[in-house]
LUMPA-671077 format. One record per residue (C-alpha): residue number from 0; residue in one letter; x, y negated, z negated. Coordinates in nm, 4 decimals. Example, Ala and Ser with C-alpha at 12.3 -4.5 7.8 and 13.67 -1.06 7.14 Angstrom:
// residues 2
> 0,a,1.2300,0.4500,-0.7800
> 1,s,1.3670,0.1060,-0.7140
This chain:
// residues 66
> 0,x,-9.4619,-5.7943,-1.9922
> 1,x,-9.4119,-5.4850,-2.2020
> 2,x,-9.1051,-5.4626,-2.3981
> 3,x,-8.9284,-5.1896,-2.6082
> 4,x,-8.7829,-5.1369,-2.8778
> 5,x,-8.3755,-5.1971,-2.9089
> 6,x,-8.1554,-4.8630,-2.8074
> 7,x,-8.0545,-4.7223,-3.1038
> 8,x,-7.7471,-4.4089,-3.0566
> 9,x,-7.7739,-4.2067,-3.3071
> 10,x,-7.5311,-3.8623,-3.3189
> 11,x,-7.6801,-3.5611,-3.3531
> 12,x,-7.5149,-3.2275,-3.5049
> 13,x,-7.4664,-2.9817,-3.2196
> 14,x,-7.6578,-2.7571,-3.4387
> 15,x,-7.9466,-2.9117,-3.3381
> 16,x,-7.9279,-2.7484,-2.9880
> 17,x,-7.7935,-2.4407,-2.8607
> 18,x,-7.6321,-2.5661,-2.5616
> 19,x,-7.5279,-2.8966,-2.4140
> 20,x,-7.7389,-2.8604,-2.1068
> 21,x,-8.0461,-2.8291,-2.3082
> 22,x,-7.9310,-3.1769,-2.5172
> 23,x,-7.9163,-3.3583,-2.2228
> 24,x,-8.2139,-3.2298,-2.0740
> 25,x,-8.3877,-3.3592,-2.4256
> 26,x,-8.1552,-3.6919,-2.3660
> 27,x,-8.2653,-3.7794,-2.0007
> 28,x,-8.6310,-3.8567,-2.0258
> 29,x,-8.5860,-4.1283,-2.3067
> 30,x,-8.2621,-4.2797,-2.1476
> 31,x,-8.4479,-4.2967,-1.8401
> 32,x,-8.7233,-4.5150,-2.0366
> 33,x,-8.4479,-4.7225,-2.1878
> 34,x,-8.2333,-4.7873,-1.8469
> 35,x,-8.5807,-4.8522,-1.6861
> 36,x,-8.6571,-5.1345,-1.9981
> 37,x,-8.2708,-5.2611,-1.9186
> 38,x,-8.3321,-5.3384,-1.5743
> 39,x,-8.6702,-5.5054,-1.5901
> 40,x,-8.5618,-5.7480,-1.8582
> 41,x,-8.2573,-5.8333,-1.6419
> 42,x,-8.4887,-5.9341,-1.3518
> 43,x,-8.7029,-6.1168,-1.5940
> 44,x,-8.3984,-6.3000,-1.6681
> 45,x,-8.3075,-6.3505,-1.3411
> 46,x,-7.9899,-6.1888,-1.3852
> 47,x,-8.0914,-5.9353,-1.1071
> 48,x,-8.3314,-5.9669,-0.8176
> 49,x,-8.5310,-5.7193,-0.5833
> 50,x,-8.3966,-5.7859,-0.2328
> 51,x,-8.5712,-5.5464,0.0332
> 52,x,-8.6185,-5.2623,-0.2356
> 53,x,-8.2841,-5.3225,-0.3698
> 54,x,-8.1734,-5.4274,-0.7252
> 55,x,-7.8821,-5.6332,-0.7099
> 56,x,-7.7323,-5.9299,-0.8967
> 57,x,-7.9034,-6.2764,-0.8564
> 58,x,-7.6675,-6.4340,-0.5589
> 59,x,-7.8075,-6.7918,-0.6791
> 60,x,-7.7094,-6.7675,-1.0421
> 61,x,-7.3571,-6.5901,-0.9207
> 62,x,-7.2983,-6.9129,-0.6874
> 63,x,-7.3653,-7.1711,-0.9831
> 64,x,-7.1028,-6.9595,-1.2699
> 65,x,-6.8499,-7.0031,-1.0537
């Protein structure tokens, strides 16, 4: 399985860009990458499951924390 690196937040002058639309336009493709990487490892760990096309929290390892 392909991992990534950690998610590193690092602030960024708003000189940088001349609006804030256009810094979250620049924002969205790699945060999409990262919340992608988030959700994957979570099913590896079983934390979440694919039920019909759905990501949702594992109901078998809710049942055995409580």
């Amino acid at each position: 399985m392909r991992t990534s690196s950690p998610i590193q937040v690092k602030e960024i002058s708003g000189d940088h860009y001349p609006d804030l639309m256009t810094a979250q336009a620049k924002a969205v493709k790699n945060m999409a990458a990262d919340f992608a990487a988030i959700i994957r490892r979570l099913q590896a760990d079983g934390v979440l499951v694919n039920v019909n096309g759905r990501i949702i929290p594992n109901p078998e390892r809710m049942q055995n924390s409580e």
